[in-house]
Every structure is written in structure tokens, then in C-alpha cells.
C-alpha positions as CSV (number, residue, x, y, z in Angstrom):
1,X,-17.4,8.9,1.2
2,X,-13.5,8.8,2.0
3,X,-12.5,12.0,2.9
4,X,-9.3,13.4,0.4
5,X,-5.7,14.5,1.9
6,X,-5.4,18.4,2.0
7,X,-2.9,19.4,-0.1
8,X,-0.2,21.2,1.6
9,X,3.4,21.8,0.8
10,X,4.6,20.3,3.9
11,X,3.3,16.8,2.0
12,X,4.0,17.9,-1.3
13,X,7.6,18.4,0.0
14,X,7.7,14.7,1.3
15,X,6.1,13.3,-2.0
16,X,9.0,15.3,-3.8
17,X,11.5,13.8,-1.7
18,X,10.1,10.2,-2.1
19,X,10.2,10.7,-6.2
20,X,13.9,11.7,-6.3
21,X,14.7,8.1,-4.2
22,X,16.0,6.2,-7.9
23,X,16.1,2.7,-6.1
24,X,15.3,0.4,-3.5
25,X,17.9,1.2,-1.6
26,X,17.8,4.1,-1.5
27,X,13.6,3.5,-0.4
28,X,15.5,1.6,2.5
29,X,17.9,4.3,3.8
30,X,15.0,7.0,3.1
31,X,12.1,5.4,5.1
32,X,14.6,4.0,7.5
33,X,14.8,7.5,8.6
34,X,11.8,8.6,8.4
35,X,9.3,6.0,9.5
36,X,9.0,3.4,12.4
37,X,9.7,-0.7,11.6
38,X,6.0,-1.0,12.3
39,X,4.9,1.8,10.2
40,X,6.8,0.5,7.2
41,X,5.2,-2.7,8.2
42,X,1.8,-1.8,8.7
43,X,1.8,0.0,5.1
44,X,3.5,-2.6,3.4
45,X,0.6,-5.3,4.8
46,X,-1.9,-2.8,3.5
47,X,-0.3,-2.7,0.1
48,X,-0.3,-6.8,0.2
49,X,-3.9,-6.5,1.0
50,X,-4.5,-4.3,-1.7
51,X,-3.0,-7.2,-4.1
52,X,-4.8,-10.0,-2.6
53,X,-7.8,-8.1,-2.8
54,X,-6.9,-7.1,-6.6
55,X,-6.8,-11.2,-6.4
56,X,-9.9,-11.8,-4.8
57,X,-9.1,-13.3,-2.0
58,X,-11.0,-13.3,0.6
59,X,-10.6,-11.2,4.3
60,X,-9.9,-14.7,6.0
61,X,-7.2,-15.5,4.2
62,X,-6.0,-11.9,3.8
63,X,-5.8,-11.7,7.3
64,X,-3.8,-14.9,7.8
65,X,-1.5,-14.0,5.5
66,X,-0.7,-10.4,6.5
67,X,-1.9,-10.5,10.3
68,X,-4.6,-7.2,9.3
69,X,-7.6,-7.2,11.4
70,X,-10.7,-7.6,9.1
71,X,-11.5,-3.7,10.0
72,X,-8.3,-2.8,8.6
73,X,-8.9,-4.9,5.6
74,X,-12.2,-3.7,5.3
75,X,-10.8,-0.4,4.9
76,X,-8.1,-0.8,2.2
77,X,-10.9,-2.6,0.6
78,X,-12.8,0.5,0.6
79,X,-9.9,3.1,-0.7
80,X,-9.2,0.1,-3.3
81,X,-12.7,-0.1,-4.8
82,X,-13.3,3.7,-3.8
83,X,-10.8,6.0,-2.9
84,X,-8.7,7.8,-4.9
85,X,-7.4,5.3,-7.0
86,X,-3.8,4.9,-5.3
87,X,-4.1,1.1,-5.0
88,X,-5.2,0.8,-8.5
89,X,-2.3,2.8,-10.3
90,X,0.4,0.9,-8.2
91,X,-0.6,-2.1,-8.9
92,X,-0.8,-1.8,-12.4
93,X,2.0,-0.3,-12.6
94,X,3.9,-3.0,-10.7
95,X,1.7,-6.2,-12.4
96,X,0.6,-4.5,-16.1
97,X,-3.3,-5.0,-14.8
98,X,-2.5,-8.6,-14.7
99,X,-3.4,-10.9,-11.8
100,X,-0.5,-11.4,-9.5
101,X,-0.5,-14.4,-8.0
102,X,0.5,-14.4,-4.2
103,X,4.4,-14.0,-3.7
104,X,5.3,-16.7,-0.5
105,X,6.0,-14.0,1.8
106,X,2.2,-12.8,1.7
């Protein structure tokens, strides 16, 4: 069972913050600030995951692509199938439910 964020009003502070941000831009100069490059990176390979896993491809391949150990993949696979439903939402919101093929940067 995945265990659920706390909710505290440090983080609902932060999630405030992050829903006033009104492009990507302004995303850029936000988590510029507040996050490390690799953080950014590591949560932006997990979101890819997410997508090819949405696309069923399999770990190998997501692994290639995005440079996640299997664990970690393992792991997003769980939340996606899972967790709260994070993943899920984004991604439909993003690709309408649709299959999203694999942009070249993956």
C-alpha cells in the first residue's frame, strides 16, 4: 500500500504557489529557484516514465530512454497503476486519454 502525503500547510502553501505560475516560464524561473538541476531532472524522467508506461513500454526501454534504474521505474509504475492517481490526471490532461506516442527527447 503507498503511503499518502500528510497534508500540511507548509505543502499546501507550495502547491498554492505552483497554481498561480500562468506559464512555462514562469515554471522555469519558479523551480529554478526552488529545486536542484537534478531534481527537476529526476522528476521530469519520472513523469516520461509515467507516459511510456501509459504507452506500454516496457522497463528496458524505459530505462534507455530516460537513464531510470528499473527500481525507480518499478516504483512510478506502482504510484501509476496504484497511487493516488497523480500520473493518471496529468496525463490526460496533457494527451485527452489518448496514447502519446514517444516525443524524440524520451
Amino acid at each position: 500500500i503507498m503511503s499518502k502525503i500528510t497534508r500540511d500547510p507548509r505543502l499546501d502553501f507550495l502547491f498554492n504557489a505552483i497554481l498561480t505560475l500562468q506559464d512555462v516560464d514562469e515554471c522555469y524561473e519558479f523551480f529554478e529557484d526552488l529545486c536542484t538541476v537534478s531534481e527537476l531532472q529526476e522528476m521530469s524522467r519520472r513523469l516520461v516514465a509515467a507516459r511510456m508506461l501509459m504507452n506500454n513500454h516496457i522497463y528496458s526501454d524505459i530505462a534507455e530512454k530516460t537513464g531510470l534504474s528499473t527500481a525507480t521505474i518499478s516504483r512510478v509504475n506502482k504510484c501509476y497503476e496504484y497511487g493516488a492517481g497523480g500520473y493518471r490526471t496529468v496525463l490526460h490532461r496533457l494527451y485527452g486519454g489518448k496514447e502519446k506516442k514517444a516525443d524524440k527527447k524520451d
